[in-house]
N, C-alpha and C positions, 0 to 999 in steps of 0.2 A: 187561063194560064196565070199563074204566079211566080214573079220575079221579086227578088229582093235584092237591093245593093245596099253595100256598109259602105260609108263616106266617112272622112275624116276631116276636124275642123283646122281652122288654120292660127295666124296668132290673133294673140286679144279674147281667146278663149279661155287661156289659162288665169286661173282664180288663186290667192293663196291658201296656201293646203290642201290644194284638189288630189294631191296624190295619196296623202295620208291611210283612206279605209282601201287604199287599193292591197296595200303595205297588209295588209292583214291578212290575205289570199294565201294558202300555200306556195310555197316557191317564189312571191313576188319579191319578197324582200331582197335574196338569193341573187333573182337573175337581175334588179334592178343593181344590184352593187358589182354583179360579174360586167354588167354595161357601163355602170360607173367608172370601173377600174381600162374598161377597155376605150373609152374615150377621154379618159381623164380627166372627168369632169362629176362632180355629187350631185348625181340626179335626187338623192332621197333629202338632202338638205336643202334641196333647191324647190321639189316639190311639196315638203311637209313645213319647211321653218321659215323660207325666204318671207319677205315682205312684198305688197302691190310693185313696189318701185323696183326691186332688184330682180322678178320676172317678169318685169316688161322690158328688160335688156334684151335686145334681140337673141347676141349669145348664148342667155340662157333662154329664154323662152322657146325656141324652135326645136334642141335636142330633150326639154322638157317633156312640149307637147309630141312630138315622133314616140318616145318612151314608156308614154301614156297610153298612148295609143294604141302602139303595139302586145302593152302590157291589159288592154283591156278586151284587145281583142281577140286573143290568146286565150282570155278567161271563157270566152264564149265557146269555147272547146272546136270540133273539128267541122269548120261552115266552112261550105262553099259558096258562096253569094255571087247571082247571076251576072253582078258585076260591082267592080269597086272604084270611088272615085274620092279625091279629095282638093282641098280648097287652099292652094297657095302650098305651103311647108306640108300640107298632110298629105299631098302629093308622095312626099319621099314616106308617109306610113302607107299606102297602101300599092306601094311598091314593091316594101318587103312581104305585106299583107299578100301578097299577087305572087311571090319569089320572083321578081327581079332582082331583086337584092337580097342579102341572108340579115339578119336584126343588128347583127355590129356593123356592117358596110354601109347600109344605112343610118343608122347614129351616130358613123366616124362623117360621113358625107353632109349630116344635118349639123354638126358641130362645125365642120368647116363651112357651110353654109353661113349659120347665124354668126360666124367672127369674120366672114365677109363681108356681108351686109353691115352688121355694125361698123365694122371699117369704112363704108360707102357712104353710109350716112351719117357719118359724125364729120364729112367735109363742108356739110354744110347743115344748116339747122332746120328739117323737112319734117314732116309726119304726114297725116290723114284723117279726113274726114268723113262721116257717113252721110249720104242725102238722102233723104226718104220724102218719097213721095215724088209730085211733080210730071210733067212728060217727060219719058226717057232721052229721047231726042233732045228736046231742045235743055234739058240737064245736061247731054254732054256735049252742048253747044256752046251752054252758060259756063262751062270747067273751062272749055278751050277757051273762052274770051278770057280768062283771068287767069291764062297760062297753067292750067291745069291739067291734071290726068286723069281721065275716069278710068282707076287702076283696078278696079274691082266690081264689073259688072254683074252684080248678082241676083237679077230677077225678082219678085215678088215687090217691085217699087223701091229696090235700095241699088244705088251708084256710089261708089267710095273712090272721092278724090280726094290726089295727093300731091304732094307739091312743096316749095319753100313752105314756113312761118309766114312768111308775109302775104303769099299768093294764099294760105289759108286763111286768116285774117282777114282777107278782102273777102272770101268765101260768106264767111258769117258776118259779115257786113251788110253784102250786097246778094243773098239769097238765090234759087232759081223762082219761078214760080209756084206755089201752093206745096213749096219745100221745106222739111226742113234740115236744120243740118248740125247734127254730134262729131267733136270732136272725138276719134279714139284713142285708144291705151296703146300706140303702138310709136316707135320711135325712129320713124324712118320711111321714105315717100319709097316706098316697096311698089315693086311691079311697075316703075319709071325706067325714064334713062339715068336718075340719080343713080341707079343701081346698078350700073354697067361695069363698074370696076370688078363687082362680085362675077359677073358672069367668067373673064379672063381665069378667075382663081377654081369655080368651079369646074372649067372647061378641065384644066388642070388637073385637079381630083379626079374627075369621074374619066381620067387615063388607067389609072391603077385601080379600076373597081370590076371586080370578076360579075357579070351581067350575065344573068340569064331571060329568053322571054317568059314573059305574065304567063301563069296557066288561070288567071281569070281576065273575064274580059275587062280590061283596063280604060277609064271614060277619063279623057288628059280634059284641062281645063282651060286649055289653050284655046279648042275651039267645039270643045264639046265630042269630040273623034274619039272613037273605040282605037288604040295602039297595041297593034298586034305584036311588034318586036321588042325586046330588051333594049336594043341598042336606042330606037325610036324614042321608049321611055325616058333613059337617059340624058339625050340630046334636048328633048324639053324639057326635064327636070332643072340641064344647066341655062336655058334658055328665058324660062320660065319667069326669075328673078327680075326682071327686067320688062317684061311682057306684060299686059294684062290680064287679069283672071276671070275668062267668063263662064260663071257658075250659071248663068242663066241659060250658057247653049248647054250644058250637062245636063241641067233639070228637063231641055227641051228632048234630050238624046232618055233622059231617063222614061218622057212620056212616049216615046217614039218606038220604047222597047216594051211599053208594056209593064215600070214598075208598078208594083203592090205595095212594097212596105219597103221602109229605111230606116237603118239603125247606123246610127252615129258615134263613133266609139269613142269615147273619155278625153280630154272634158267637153261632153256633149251637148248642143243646146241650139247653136248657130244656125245650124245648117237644118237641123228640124225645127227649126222655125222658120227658116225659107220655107221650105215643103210643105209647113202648113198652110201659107197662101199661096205658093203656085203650083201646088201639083194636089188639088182636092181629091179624096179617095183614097189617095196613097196612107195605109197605116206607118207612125213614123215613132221612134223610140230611139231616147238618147242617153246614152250610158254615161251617168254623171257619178255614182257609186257602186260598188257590189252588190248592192239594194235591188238596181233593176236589171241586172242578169237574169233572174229569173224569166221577168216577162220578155226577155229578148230571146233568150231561148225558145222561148214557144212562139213568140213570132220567126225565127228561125224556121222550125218547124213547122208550121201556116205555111211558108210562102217561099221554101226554099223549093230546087227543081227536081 
């Protein structure tokens, strides 16, 4: 048997000008400015001209990558994939990816997402780190002693703690064992309790959002669980924020179902590189330009059901 699931990445993916050769697709331009105009905000200025520094704003970063996402996955014409999942913010793309949401409800919800979060975290001065390598255990032994969060459990030997400036600082100070550990591009100790303020404003939002359930099966990153309801979705998407992301029980759910291949939709990279050390055999393909549509298609094809 052949399964395929399409994943989507989360922040710290986005690159500047990843959106640019998307912009040359028929129709992208089009719906990317009808999305623009409907959340009021310039996806194609933000995606083609911004700089490093002004898409790692959370604000913009998150309705960025959702936009991308859904604009690449769209390109990949009419998949069914035996299931979809995503990593933090790409949570809300393949929700709409799934129709729980329609593409504005989810880029009105990812927009008030990222200006929640930025809001959360400009009270105090926090981000993230990545640990690679190490025992997992006692890495998220070494977080908790220095007041940390392993907010990002994601499998293949990477843990990503988050925390004040300072509690990070001590991070790269005072190492785990046979760790190491990168600062990321990202501006805010996400998937903490820093981020509790956002949850109140989401809970908020996702009151006025017309919810349908997934007609794919939906792998939430909460804890790796197939979510069979709309409503289900929702409640961890506003949840989530706050939460920790463990991408390592989803790859575990993904060996458990039997995937075969994984394609990673724009801007892709993250996530199939997870997959290529923990899930061996798995064919995995990441849509970084219009370039590799092609070969996603016929992995499409391969391994769809």
């Amino acid at each position: 048997m052949r399964v395929l699931v399409l994943v989507a990445p989360g922040q710290g993916a986005q690159t500047p000008g990843f959106l640019t050769p998307w912009l040359d697709l028929p129709g992208a331009a089009d719906r990317i400015a009808a999305w623009s105009d409907a959340i009021e905000f310039d996806l194609a200025h933000y995606g083609t001209k911004a700089d490093a520094d002004e898409i790692r704003d959370t604000a913009v970063a998150q309705p960025l990558l959702v936009a991308a996402g859904l604009l690449s996955a769209a390109a990949l014409g009419d998949v069914r994939p035996g299931a979809v999942a995503g990593h933090s913010v790409g949570e809300i793309t393949v929700a709409a990816v799934a129709g729980v949401l329609d593409e504005v409800a989810a880029l009105g919800f990812v927009r008030t997402r990222g200006l929640a979060m930025a809001e959360a975290a400009a009270v105090t001065e926090t981000g993230m780190s990545a640990v690679l390598g190490g025992d997992p255990d006692q890495v998220v032994a070494h977080l908790e002693s220095l007041g940390l969060t392993a907010a990002n459990v994601n499998g293949a030997g990477q843990i990503v703690a988050a925390g004040t400036a300072e509690q990070l600082a001590a991070l790269a100070e005072n190492k785990p064992e046979k760790a190491r550990v990168i600062a990321l591009k990202v501006a805010g100790a996400f998937h903490t309790h820093h981020m509790a303020p956002a949850v109140a404003t989401l809970q908020e939002a996702a009151e006025n959002l017309t919810v349908s359930d997934p007609v794919l099966p939906y792998i939430s990153n909460k804890d790796g669980r197939t979510v069979s309801t709309g409503d289900q979705v929702i409640a961890r998407l506003v949840g989530q924020v706050a939460n920790p992301v463990r991408w390592d029980l989803c790859m575990e759910t993904f060996k458990d179902q039997g995937v075969s291949a994984l394609i990673e939709v724009c801007p892709g990279g993250t996530l199939t590189g997870l997959a290529k050390r923990a899930l061996p055999g798995v064919q995995t393909l990441a849509l970084k330009t219009p370039d590799d549509l092609d070969a996603a298609r016929t992995l499409v094809a391969e391994h769809s059901a």
